[in-house]
C-alpha positions in Angstrom: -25.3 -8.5 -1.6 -28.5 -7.5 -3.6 -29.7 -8.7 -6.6 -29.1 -5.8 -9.5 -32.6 -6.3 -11.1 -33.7 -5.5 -7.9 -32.4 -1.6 -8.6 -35.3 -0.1 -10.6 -32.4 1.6 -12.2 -30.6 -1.7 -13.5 -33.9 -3.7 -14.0 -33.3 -4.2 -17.5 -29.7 -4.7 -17.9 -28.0 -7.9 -19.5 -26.2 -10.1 -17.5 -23.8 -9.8 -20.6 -23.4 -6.1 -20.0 -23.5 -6.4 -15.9 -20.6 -8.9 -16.2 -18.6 -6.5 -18.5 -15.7 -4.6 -16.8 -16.2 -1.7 -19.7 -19.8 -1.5 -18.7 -19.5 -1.6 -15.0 -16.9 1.6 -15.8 -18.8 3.2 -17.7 -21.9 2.9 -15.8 -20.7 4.3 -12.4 -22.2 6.3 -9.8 -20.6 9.8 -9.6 -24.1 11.5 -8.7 -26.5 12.2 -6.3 -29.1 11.7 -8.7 -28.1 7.9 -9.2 -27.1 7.2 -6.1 -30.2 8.0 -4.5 -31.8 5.7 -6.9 -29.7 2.7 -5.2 -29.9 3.9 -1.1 -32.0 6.0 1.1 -29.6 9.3 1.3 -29.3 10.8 4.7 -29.5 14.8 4.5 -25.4 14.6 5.5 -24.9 12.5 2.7 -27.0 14.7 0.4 -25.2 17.9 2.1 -21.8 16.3 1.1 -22.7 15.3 -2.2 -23.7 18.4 -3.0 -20.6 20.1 -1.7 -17.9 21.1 -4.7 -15.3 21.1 -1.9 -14.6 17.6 -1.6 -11.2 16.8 -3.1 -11.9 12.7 -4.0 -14.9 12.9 -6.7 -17.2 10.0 -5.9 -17.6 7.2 -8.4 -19.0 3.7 -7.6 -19.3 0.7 -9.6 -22.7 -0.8 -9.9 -21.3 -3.8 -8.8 -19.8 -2.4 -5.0 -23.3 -0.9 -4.9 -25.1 -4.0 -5.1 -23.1 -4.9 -1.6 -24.3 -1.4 0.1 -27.5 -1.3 3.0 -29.4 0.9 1.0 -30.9 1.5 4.8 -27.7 1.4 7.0 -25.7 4.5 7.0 -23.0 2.6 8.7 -22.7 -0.2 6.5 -18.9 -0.6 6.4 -19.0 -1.0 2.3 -21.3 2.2 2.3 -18.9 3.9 4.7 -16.1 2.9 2.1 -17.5 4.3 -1.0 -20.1 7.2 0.0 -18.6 11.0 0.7 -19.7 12.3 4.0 -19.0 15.8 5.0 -16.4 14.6 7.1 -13.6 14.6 4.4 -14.1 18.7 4.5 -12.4 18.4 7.1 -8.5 19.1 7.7 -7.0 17.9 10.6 -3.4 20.1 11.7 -1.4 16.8 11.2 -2.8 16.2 7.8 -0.5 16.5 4.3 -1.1 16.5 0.7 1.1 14.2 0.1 2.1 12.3 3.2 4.5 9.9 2.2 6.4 12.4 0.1 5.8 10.7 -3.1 6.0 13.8 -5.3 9.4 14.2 -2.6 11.3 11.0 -4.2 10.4 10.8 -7.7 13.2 11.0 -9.7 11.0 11.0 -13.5 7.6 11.7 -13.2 5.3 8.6 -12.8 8.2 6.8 -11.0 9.0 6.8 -6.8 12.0 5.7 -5.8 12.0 5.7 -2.0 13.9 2.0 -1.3 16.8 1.0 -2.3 16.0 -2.0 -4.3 12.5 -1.0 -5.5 10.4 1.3 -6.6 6.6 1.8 -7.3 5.4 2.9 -11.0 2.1 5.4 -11.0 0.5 4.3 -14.6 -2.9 6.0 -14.1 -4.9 8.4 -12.0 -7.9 6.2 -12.5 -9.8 3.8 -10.1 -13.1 1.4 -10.6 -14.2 3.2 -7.7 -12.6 5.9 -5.5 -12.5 4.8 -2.1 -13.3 7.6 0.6 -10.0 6.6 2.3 -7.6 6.9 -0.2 -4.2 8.4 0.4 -3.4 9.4 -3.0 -6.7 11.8 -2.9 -4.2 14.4 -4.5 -4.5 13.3 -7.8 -6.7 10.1 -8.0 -9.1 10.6 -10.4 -8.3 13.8 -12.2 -8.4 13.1 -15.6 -9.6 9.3 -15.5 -7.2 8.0 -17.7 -4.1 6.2 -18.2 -0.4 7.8 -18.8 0.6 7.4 -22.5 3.6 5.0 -23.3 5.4 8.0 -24.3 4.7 9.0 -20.4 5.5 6.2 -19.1 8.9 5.7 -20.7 10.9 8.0 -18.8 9.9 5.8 -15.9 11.0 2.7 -17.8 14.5 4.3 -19.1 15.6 5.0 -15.4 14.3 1.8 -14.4 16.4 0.0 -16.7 19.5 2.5 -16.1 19.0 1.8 -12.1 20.3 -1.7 -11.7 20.0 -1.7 -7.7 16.0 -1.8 -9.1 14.9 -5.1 -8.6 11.6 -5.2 -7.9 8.9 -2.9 -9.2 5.2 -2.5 -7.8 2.9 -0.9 -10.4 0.1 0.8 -8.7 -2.0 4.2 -9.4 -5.2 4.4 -9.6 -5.3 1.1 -10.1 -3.7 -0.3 -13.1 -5.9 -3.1 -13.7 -8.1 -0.1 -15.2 -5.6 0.4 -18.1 -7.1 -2.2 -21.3 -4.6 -5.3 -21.8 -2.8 -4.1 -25.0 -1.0 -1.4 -22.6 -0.6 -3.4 -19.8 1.0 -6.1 -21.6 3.2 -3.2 -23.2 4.2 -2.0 -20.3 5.0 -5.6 -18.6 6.9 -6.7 -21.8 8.5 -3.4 -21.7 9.4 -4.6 -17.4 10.4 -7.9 -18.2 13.4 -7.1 -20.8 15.1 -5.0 -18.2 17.5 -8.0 -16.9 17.8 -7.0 -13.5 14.1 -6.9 -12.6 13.6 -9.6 -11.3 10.0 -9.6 -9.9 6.8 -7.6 -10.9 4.1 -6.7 -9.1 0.3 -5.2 -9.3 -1.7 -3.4 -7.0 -4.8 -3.1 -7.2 -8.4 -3.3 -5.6 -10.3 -4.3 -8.3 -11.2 -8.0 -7.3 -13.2 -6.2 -4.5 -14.9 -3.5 -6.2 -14.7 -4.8 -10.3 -14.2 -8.4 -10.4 -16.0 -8.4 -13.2 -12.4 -7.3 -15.1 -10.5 -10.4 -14.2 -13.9 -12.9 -14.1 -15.0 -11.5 -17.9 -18.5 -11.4 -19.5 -19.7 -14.8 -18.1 -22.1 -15.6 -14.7 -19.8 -17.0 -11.7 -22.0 -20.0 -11.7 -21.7 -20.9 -15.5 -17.8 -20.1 -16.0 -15.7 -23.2 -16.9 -12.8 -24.1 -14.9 -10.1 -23.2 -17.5 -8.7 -19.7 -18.0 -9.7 -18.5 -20.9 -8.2 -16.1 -23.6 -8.5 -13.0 -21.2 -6.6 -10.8 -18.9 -5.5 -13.5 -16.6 -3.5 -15.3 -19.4 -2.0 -12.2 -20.4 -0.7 -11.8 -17.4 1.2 -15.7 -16.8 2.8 -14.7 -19.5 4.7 -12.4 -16.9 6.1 -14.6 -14.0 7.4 -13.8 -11.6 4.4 -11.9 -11.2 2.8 -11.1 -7.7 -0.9 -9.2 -7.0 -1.5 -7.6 -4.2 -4.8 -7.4 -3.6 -6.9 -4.8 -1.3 -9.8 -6.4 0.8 -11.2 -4.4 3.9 -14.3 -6.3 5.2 -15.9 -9.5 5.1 -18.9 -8.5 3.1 -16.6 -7.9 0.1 -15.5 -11.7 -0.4 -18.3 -12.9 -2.7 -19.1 -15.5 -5.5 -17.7 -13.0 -8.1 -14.6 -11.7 -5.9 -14.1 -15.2 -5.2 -14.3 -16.5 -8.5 -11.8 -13.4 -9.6 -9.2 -14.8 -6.8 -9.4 -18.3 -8.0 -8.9 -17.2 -11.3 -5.6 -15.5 -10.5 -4.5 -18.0 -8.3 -5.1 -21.0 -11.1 -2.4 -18.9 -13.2 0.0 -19.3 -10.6 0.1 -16.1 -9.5 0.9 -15.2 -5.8 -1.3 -13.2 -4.4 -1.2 -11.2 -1.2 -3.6 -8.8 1.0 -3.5 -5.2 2.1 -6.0 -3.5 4.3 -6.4 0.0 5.8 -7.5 0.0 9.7 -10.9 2.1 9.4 -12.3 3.4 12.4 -16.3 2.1 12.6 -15.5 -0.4 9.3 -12.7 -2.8 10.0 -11.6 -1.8 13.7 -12.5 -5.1 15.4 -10.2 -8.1 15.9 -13.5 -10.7 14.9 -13.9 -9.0 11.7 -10.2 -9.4 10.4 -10.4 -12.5 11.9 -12.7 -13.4 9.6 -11.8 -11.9 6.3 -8.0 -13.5 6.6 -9.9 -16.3 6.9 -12.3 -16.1 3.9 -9.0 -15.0 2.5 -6.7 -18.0 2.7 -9.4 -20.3 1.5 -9.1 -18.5 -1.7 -5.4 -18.6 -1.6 -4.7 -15.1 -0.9 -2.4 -14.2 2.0 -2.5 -11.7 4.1 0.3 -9.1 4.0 0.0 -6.1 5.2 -2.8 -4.0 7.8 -2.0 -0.3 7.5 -2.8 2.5 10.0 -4.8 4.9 8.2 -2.4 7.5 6.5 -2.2 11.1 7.4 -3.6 12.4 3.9 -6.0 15.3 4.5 -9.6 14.5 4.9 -9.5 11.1 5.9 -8.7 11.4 9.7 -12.1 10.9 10.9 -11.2 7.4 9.4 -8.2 6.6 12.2 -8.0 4.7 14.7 -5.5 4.6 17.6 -2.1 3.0 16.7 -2.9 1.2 19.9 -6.2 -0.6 18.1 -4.0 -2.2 15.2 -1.5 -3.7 18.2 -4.7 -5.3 20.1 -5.5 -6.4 16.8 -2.2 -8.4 16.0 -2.8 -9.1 19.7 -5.7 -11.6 19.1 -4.5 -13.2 15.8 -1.3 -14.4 17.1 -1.4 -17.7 18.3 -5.4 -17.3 18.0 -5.4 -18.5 14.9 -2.8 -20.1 12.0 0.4 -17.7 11.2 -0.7 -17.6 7.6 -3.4 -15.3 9.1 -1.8 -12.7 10.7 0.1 -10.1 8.6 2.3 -7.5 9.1 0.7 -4.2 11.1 2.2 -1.0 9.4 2.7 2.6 9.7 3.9 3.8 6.4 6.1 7.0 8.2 5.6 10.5 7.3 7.6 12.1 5.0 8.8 9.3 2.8 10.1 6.9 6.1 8.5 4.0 4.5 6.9 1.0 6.3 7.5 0.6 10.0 6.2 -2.6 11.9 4.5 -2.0 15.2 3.7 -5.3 16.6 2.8 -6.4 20.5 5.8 -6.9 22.9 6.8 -10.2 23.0 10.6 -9.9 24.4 9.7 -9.3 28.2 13.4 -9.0 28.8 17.2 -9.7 27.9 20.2 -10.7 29.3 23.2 -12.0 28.5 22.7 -15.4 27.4 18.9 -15.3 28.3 15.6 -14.2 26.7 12.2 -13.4 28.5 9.7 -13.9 26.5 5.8 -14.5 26.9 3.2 -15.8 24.0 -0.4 -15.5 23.0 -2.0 -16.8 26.3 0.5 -14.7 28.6 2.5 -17.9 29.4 6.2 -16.6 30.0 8.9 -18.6 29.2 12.7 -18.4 29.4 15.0 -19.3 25.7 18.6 -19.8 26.5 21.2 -18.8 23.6 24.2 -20.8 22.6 27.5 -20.1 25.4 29.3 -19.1 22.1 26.7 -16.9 20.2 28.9 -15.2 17.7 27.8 -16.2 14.3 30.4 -17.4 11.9 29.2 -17.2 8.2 30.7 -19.8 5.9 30.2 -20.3 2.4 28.4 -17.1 1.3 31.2 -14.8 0.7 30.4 -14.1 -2.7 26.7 -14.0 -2.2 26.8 -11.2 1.0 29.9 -9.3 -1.0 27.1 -8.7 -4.0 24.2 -8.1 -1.7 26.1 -5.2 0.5 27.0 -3.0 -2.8 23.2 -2.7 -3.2 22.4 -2.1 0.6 20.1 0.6 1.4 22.7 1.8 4.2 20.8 2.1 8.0 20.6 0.5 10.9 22.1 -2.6 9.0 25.6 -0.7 8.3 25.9 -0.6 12.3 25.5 -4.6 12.8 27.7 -5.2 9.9 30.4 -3.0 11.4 30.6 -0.9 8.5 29.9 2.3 10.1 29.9 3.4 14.0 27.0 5.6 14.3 24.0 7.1 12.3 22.7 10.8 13.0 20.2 13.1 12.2 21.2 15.5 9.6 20.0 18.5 11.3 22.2 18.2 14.7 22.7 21.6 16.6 26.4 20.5 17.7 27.1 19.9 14.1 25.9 23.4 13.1 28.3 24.9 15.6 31.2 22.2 14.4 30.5 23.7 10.9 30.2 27.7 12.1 33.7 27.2 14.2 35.0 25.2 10.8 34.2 28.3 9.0 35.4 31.4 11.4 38.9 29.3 11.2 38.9 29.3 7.5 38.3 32.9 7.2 41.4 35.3 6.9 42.5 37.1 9.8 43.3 41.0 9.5 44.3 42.1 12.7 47.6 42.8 13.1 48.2 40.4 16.4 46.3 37.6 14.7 49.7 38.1 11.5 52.3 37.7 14.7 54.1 34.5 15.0 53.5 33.3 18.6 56.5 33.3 20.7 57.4 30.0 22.2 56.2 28.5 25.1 53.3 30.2 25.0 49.6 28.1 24.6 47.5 28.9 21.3 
């Protein structure tokens, strides 16, 4: 991390207005003008920047630019926040929307794709517009926030949903939106009785900490919250933040003092990162920003494999890469420290854990399994395994009304077998259904058939 007065182009700016989240919006990079005032452009960085074909505009807070080589074209925040000519690129596998958001929203604004839950778009607008993003197909079109009036079709089926229990508001990122409307909207939330937790998304403790920290220098602020956007939100609990950290280089006095911040106001906080091929795709380096992490009291939740949104695929990795990354956490370091690797499945599937192979093999009474160092060991089950549930009828009678259906229906006995709805035999079951219903004309099909004789 530089110094801003270093910048020729910030030389003379206040540490008032640097520490200003309006002023750090207002003031970001979305040319090649400015930008070239901050790092040494490479002629492919210059040839993408001049290129009206990219779909994600660039914008870049002063602040993430402070933490960019000017010199290193792969610097893994440069790589993050700088188009290449890469993203022109469409890849046959790619979609405009591959997790079929536009697919399962029921208002517009508002995706329901779980059966308890659902996730709350209040604004096309980031701090800065990472080169990675999956929701490329609308971030930062308009650069604003969705009126209340906008967002309260989302709210009225929220409230008439009752399975809805837990609601994720994400974007953009709605830390963007000024306090008097997020408080709205989280007041508007918190009378619906049956939501029961909130939650935020959002990246800007990495890339505009400056929103949750204020106006003041890290190394001056008091210990107490102050008046501000932090006890806005504790008015809110139980309120989660899940935060989006991708590399070591981003934890730093100001994204640290952000986190504590949060964390002081009791709010949980949790980590999602994207598996970036040449920026994150190394077991040391997540290795060390889980740790960084937990010593400011932020867990980590959730690695994903990059998504399949057009123009980002020179950004994956192997699927195989996030495994042998789980692979050296586990048991390499504590539990708290290895979270949950993810593909978030095509076409609306939602998150599906791939993790390493621990269950070597299974019999009837006996498990095979083998841990971190490759040690194998043997677990023996209970002669009578059945499990006999006592004193939870009510409890498991109220949870299965709201069940999302699936694999669990089969292990509760409820149903015998899930299929695909597109099965050829089913066609033809459907086609024969038909040709029987139809009327039959002939004048053999009208004779009664004598006895005796087979159908």
């Amino acid at each position: 991390m530089i110094n801003y007065r270093e910048v020729s182009l910030w030389k003379d700016v206040k540490p008032k207005e640097w520490n200003d989240w309006h002023w750090q919006l207002a003031n970001r990079i979305t040319d090649i003008d400015t930008l070239s005032q901050v790092i040494a452009l490479t002629p492919e960085e210059k040839k993408a920047l001049n290129d009206d074909l990219l779909e994600l505009r660039m914008a870049i807070t002063p602040y993430y630019a402070t933490l960019m080589d000017p010199n290193d074209i792969n610097c893994p925040i440069r790589m993050q926040a700088v188009p290449t000519s890469a993203e022109r690129d469409t890849a046959e596998e790619d979609f405009h929307d591959p997790l079929a958001e536009d697919r399962y929203a029921p208002v517009p604004g508002f995706v329901h794709r779980y059966p308890d839950r659902g996730i709350l778009l209040v604004t096309d607008q980031c701090s800065m517009y990472c080169r990675f993003c999956t929701r490329r197909r609308f971030a930062g079109e308009i650069d604003r926030p969705k009126s209340r009036e906008e967002m309260q079709a989302a709210i009225d089926y929220i409230e008439k949903t009752e399975a809805l229990r837990d609601i994720l508001i994400t974007g953009g990122d709605p830390l963007t939106i000024e306090d008097n409307n997020l408080e709205w909207l989280l007041r508007s939330l918190r009378r619906i009785p049956h939501v029961e937790i909130i939650r935020i998304g959002t990246r800007v403790p990495a890339v505009m900490p400056q929103r949750i920290t204020g106006t003041r220098v890290p190394a001056v602020m008091p210990q107490r919250i102050t008046r501000s956007l932090v006890s806005m939100l504790r008015q809110f609990h139980p309120l989660w933040i899940n935060v989006h950290f991708n590399h070591p280089k981003e934890i730093t006095p100001y994204s640290t003092r952000a986190l504590n911040m949060l964390a002081d106001a009791g709010i949980p906080l949790g980590n999602q990162s994207v598996l970036l091929r040449g920026i994150n795709d190394c077991p040391y380096i997540f290795k060390e920003l889980f740790h960084k992490l937990l010593v400011n009291r932020v867990r980590p939740y959730y690695i994903y494999q990059c998504d399949l949104s057009r123009g980002i695929s020179h950004f994956r990795t192997s699927v195989g890469k996030g495994i042998e990354i789980i692979e050296a956490l586990r048991g390499h370091t504590t539990g708290m420290a290895v979270p949950t690797f993810v593909i978030d499945a095509p076409g609306g599937g939602g998150k599906i854990p791939v993790m390493p192979n621990y269950v070597l093999a299974q019999g009837e009474r006996r498990i095979v399994l083998r841990n971190f160092e490759g040690t194998i060991t043997v677990y023996t089950e209970p002669e009578n395994a059945g499990s006999h549930c006592h004193g939870c009828k009510e409890i498991c009678m109220r949870q299965s009304v709201s069940s999302g259906g699936g694999v669990s229906e089969l292990l509760e006995g409820s149903r015998l077998q899930l299929e695909p709805q597109e099965l050829k035999r089913e066609e033809r079951r459907h086609q024969w259904m038909e040709e029987k219903a139809q009327p039959q004309n002939t004048p053999d099909a009208q004779r009664p058939i004598p006895a005796g004789k087979d159908k």
